[in-house]
GUVO-826318 format. One line per field, with one value per atom (N, C-alpha, C, O, CB): x, y, z; residue number from 0. Coordinates in nm, 2 decimals. Glycine has a CB too. Example, Ala and Ser with C-alpha at 12.3 -4.5 7.8 and 13.67 -1.06 7.14 Angstrom:
REM GUVO-826318
c1 = c(1.32;1.23;1.32;1.42;1.13;1.28;1.37;1.29;1.34;1.41)
c2 = c(-0.57;-0.45;-0.33;-0.33;-0.45;-0.22;-0.11;0.00;0.11;-0.06)
c3 = c(0.78;0.78;0.78;0.85;0.90;0.71;0.71;0.79;0.80;0.57)
i = c(0;0;0;0;0;1;1;1;1;1)
REM end
This chain:
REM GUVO-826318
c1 = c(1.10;1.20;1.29;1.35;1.28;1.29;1.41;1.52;1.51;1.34;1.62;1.67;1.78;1.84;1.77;1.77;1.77;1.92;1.92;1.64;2.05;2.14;2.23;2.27;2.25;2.28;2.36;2.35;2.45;2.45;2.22;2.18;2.16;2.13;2.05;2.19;2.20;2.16;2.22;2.35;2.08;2.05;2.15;2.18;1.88;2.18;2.25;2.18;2.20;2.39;2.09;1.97;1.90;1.90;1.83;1.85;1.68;1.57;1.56;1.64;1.49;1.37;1.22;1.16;1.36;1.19;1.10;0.93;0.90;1.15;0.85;0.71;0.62;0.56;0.68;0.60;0.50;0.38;0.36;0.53;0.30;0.16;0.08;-0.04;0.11;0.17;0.05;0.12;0.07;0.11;0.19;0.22;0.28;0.35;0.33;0.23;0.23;0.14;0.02;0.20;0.19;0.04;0.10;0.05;-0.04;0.18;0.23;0.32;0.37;0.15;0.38;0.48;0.58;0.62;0.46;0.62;0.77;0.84;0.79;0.75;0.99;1.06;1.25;1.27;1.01;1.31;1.49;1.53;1.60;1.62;1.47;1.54;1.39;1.38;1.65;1.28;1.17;1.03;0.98;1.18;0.98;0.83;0.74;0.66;0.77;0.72;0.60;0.69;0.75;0.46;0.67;0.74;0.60;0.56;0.89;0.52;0.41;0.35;0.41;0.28;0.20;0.13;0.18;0.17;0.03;0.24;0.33;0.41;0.44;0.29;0.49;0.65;0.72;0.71;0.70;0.81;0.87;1.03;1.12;0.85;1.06;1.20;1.30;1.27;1.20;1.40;1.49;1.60;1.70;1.53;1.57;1.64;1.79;1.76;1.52;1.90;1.98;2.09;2.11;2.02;2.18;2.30;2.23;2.11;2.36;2.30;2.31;2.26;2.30;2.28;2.16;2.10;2.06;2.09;2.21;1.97;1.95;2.05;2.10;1.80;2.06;2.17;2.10;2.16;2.38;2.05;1.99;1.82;1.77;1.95;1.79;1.64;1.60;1.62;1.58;1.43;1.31;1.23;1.21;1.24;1.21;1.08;0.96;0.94;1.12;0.84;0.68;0.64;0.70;0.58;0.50;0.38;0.27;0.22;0.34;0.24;0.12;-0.01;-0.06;0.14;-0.07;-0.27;-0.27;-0.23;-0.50;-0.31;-0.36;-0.38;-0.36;-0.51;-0.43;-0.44;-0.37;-0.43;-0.56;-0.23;-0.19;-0.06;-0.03;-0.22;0.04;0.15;0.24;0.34;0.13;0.24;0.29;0.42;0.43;0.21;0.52;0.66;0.76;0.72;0.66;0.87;0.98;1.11;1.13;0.99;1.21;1.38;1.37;1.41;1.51;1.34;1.37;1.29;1.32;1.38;1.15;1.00;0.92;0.90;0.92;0.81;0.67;0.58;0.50;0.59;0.57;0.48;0.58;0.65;0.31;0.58;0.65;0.53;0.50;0.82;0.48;0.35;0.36;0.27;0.26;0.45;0.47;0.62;0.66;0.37;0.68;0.82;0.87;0.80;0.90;0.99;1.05;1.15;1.15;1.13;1.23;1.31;1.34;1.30;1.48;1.41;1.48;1.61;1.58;1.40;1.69;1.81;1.94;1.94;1.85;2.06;2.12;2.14;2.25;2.19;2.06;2.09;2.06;2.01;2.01;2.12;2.17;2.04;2.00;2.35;2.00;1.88;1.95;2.00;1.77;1.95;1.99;1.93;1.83;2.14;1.98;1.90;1.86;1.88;1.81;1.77;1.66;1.54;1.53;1.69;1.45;1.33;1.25;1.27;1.27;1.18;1.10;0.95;0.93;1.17;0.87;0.70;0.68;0.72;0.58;0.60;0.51;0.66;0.67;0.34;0.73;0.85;0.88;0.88;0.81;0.89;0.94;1.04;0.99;0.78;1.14;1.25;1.22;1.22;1.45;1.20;1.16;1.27;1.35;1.09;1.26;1.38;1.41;1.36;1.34;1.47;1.53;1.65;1.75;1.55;1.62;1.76;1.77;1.69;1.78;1.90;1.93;1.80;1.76;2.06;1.68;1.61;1.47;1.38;1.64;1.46;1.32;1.31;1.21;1.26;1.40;1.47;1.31;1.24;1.69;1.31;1.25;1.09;1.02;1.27;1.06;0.96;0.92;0.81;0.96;1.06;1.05;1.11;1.18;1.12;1.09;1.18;1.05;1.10;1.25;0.90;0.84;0.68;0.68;0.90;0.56;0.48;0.47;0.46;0.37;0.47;0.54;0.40;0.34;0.73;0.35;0.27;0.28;0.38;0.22;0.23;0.26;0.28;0.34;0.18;0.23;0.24;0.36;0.37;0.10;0.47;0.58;0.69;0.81;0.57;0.64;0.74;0.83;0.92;0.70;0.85;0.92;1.05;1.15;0.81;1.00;1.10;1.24;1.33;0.98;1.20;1.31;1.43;1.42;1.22;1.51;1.60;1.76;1.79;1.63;1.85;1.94;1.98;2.09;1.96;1.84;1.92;1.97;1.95;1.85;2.07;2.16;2.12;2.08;2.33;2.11;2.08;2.24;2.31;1.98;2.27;2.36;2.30;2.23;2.46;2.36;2.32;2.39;2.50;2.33;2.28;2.30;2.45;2.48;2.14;2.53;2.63;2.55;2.48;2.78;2.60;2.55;2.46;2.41;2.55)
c2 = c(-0.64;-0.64;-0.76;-0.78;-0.51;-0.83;-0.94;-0.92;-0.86;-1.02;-0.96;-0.96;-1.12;-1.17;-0.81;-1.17;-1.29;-1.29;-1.29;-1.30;-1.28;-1.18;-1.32;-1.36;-0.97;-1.38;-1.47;-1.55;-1.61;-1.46;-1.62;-1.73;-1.86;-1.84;-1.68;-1.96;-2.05;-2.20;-2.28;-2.05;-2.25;-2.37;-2.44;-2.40;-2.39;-2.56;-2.66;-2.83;-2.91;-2.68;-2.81;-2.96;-2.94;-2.85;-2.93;-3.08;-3.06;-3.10;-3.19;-3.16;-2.97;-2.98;-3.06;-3.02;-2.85;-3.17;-3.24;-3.23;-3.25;-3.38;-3.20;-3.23;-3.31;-3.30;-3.18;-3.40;-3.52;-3.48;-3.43;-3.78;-3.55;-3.54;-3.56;-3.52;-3.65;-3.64;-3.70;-3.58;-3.57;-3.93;-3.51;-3.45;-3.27;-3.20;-3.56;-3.25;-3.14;-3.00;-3.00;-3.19;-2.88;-2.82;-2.65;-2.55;-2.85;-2.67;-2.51;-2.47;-2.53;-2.42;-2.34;-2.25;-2.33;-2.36;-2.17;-2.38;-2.49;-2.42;-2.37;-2.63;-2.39;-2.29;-2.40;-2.51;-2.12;-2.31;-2.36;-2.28;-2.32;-2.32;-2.16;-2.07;-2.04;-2.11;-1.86;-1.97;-1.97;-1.97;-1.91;-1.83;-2.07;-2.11;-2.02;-2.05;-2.20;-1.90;-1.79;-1.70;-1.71;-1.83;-1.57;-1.44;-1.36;-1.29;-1.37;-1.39;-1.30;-1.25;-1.25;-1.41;-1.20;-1.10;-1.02;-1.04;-1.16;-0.90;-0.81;-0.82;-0.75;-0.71;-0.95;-0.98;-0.86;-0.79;-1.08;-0.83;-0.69;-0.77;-0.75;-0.56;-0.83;-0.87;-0.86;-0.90;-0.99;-0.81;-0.81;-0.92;-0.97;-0.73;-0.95;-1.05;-1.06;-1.05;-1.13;-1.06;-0.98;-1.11;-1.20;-0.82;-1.10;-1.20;-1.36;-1.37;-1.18;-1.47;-1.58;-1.63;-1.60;-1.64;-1.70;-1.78;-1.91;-1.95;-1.80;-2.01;-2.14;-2.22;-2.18;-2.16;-2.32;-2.41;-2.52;-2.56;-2.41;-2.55;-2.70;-2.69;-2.61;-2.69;-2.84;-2.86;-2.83;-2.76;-2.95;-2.88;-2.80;-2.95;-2.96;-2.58;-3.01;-3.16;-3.14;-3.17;-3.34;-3.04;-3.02;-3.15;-3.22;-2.84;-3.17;-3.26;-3.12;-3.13;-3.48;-3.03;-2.97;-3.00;-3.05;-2.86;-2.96;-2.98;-2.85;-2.73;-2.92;-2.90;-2.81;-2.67;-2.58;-2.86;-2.65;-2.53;-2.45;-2.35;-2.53;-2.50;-2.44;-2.45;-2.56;-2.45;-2.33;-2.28;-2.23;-2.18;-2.21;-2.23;-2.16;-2.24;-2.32;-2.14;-2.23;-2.31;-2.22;-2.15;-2.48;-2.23;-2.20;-2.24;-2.32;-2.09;-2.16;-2.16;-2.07;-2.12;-2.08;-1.98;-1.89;-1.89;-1.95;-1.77;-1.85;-1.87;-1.91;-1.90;-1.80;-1.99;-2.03;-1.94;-1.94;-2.18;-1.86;-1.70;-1.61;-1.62;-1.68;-1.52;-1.39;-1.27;-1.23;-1.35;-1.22;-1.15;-1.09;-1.01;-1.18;-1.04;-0.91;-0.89;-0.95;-0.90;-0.83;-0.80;-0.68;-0.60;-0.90;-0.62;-0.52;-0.51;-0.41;-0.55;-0.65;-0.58;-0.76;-0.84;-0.43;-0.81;-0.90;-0.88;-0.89;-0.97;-0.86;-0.80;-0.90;-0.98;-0.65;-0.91;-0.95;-1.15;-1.20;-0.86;-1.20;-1.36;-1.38;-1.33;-1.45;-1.56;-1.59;-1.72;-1.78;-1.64;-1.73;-1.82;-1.91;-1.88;-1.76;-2.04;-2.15;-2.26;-2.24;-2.16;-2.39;-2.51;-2.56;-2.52;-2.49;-2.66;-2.78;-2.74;-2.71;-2.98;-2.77;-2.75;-2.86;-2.89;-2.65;-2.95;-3.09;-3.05;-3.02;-3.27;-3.04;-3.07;-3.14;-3.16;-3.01;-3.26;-3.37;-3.44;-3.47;-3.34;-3.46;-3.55;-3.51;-3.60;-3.71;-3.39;-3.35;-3.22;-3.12;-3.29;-3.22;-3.07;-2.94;-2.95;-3.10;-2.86;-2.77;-2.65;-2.57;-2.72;-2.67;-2.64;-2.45;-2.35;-2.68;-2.43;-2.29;-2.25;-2.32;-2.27;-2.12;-2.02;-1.91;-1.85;-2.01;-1.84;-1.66;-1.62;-1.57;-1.57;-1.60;-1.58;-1.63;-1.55;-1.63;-1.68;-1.72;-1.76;-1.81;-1.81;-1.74;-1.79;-1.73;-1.80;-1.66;-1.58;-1.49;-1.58;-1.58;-1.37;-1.66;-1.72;-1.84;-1.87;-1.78;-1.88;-1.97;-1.91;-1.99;-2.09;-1.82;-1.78;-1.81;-1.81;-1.60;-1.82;-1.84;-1.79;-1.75;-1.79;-1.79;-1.66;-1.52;-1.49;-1.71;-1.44;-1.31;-1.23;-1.23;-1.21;-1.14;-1.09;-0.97;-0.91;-1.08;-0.91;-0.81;-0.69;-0.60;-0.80;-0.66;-0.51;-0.48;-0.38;-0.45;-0.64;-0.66;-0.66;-0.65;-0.79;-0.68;-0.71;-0.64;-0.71;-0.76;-0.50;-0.39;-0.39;-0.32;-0.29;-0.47;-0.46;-0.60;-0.63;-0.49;-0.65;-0.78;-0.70;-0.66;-0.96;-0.70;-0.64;-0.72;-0.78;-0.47;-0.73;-0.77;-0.90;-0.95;-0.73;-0.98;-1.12;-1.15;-1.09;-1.22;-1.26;-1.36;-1.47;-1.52;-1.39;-1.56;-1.64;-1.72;-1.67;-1.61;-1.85;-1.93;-2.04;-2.08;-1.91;-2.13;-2.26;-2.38;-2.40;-2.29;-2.44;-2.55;-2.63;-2.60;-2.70;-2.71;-2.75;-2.92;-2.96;-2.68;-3.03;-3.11;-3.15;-3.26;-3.12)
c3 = c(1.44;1.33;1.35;1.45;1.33;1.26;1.19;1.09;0.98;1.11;1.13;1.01;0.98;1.07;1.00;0.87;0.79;0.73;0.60;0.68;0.80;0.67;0.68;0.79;0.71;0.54;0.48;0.51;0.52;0.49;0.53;0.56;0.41;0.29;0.65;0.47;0.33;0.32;0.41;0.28;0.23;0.26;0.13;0.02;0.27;0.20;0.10;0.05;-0.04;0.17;0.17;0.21;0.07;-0.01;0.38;0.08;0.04;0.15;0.24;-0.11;0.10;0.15;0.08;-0.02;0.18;0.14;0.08;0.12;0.24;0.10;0.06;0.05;0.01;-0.09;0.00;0.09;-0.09;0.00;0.11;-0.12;-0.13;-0.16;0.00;0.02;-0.28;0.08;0.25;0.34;0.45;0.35;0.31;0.42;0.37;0.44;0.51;0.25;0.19;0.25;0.22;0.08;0.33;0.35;0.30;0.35;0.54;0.21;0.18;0.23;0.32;0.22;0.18;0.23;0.23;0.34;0.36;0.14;0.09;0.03;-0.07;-0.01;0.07;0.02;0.04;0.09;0.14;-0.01;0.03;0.16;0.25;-0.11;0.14;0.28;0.37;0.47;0.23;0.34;0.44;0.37;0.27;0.53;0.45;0.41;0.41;0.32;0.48;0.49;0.51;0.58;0.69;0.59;0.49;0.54;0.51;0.42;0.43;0.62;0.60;0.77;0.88;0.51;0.72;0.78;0.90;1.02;0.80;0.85;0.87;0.94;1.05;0.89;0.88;0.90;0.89;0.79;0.79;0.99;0.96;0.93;1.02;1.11;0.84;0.81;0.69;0.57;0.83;0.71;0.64;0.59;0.65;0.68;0.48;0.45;0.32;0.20;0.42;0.37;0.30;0.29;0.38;0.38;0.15;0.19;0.15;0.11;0.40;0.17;0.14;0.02;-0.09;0.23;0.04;-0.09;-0.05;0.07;-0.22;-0.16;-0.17;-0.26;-0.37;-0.21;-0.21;-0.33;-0.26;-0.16;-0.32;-0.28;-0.22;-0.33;-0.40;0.03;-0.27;-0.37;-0.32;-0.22;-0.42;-0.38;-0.29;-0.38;-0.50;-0.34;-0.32;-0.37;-0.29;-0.18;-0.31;-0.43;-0.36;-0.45;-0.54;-0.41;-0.37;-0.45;-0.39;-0.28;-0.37;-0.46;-0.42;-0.47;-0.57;-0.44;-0.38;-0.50;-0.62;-0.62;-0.34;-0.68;-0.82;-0.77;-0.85;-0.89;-0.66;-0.62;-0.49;-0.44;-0.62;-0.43;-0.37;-0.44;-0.47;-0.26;-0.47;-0.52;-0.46;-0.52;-0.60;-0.33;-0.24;-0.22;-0.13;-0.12;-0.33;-0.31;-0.39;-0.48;-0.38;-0.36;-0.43;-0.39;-0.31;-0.45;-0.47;-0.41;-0.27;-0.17;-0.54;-0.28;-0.18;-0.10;0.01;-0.21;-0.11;-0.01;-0.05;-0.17;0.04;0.06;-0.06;-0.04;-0.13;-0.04;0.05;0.03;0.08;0.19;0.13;0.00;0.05;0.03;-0.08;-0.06;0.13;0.14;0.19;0.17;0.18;0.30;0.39;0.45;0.55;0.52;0.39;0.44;0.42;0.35;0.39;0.46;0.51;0.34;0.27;0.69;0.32;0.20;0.17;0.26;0.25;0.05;0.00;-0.09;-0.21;-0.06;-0.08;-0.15;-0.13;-0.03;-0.08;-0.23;-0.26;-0.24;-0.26;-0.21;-0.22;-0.24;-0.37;-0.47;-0.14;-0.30;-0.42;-0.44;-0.35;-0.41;-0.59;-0.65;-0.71;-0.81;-0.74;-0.64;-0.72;-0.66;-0.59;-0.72;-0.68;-0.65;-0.75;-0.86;-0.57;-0.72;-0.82;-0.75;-0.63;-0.82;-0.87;-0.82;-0.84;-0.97;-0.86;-0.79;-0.85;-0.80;-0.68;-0.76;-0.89;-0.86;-0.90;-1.01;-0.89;-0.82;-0.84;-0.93;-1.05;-0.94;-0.84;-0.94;-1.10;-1.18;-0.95;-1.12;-1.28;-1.24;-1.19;-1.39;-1.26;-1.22;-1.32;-1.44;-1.25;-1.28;-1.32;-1.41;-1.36;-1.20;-1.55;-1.62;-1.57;-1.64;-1.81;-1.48;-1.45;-1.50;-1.52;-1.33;-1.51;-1.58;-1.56;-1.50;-1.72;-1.62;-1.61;-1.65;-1.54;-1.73;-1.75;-1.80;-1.70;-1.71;-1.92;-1.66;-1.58;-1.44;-1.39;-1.63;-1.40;-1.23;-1.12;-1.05;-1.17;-1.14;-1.11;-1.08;-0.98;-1.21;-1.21;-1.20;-1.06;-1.02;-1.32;-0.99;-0.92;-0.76;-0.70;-0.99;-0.73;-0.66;-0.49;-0.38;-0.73;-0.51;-0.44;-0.51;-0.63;-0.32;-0.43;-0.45;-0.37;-0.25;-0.45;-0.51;-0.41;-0.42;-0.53;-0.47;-0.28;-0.33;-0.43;-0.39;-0.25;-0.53;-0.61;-0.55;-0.62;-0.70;-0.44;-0.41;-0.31;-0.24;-0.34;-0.32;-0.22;-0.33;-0.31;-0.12;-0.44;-0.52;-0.56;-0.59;-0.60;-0.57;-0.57;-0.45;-0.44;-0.56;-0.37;-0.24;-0.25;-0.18;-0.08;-0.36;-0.38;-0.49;-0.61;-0.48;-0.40;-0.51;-0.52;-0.42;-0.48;-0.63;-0.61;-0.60;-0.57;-0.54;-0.65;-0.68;-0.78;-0.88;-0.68;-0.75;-0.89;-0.89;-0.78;-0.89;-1.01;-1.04;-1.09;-1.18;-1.13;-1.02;-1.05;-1.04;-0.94;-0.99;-1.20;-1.20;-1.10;-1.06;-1.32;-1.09;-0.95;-1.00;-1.11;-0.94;-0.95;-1.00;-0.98;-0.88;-0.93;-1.11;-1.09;-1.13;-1.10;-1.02)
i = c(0;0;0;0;0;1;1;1;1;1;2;2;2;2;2;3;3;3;3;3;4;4;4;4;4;5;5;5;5;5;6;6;6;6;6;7;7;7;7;7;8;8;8;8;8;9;9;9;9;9;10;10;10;10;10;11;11;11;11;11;12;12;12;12;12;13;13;13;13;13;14;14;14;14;14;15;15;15;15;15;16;16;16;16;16;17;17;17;17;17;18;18;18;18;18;19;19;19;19;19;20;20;20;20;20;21;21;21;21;21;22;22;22;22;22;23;23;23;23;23;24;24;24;24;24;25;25;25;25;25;26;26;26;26;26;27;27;27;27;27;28;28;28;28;28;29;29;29;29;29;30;30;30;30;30;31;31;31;31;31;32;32;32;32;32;33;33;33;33;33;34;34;34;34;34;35;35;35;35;35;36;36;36;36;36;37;37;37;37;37;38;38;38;38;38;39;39;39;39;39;40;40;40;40;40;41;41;41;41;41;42;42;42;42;42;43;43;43;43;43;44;44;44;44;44;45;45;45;45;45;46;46;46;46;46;47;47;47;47;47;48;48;48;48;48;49;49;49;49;49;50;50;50;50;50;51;51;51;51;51;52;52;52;52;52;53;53;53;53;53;54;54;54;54;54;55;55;55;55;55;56;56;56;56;56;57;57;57;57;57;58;58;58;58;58;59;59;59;59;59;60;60;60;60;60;61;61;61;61;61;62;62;62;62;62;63;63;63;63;63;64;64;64;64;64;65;65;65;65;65;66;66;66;66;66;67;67;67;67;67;68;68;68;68;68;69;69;69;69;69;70;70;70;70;70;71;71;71;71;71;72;72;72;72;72;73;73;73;73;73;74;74;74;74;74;75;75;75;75;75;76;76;76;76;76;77;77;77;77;77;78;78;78;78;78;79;79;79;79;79;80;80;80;80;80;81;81;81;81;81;82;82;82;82;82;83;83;83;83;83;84;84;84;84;84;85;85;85;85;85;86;86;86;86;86;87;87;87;87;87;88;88;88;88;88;89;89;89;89;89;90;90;90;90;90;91;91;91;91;91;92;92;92;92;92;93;93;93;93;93;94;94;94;94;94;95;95;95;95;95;96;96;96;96;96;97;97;97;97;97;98;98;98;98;98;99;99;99;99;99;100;100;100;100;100;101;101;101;101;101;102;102;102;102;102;103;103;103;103;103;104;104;104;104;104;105;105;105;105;105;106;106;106;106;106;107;107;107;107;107;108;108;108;108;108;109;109;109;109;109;110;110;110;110;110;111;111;111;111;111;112;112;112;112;112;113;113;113;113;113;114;114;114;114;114;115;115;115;115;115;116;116;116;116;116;117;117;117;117;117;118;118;118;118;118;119;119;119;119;119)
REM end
């Protein structure tokens, strides 16, 4: 068991295309195979600069795979997001979309995020 509570990034974290290999996130890159962690409190406020291949997606504000975990509750979703050098227009309305890749049968266990826009 882990637990992850109020933890916060303000950095950016960078990826390019030569040294890109996944799980690019603002707070944790891989919360997986039966990660038993709780992650509660803080948030991302910092960027996230991927160059991924066409076929790996494994990036976000929060994690770039979230695949096995215990709970995600109350942080905070903010930041910039840049792929392949273009920022990724986020908001109240679609934040959720960028938050990492989550697996679906975990997804029920994220509860309690806010979305605040990046300042700047």
């Amino acid at each position: 068991w882990c637990t992850a509570t109020n933890c916060k990034n303000y950095g950016t974290i960078e990826a390019t295309a030569t040294n890109y290999a996944g799980n690019v996130a603002g707070m944790f890159g891989l919360v997986g195979d039966k990660a038993s962690i709780n992650i509660s409190g803080g948030g991302n406020y910092g960027t996230v600069k991927v160059s991924p291949s066409s076929t790996n997606k494994r990036y976000g504000l929060i994690g770039g795979y979230l695949n096995v975990f215990e709970s995600i509750s109350n942080v905070v979703v903010s930041g910039k997001l840049y792929v392949n050098g273009t920022q990724e227009s986020i908001n109240a309305s679609n934040y959720m979309n960028y938050i990492g890749e989550v697996n679906a049968s975990h997804a029920s266990k994220i509860t309690g995020l806010t979305y605040v826009a990046p300042t700047n």
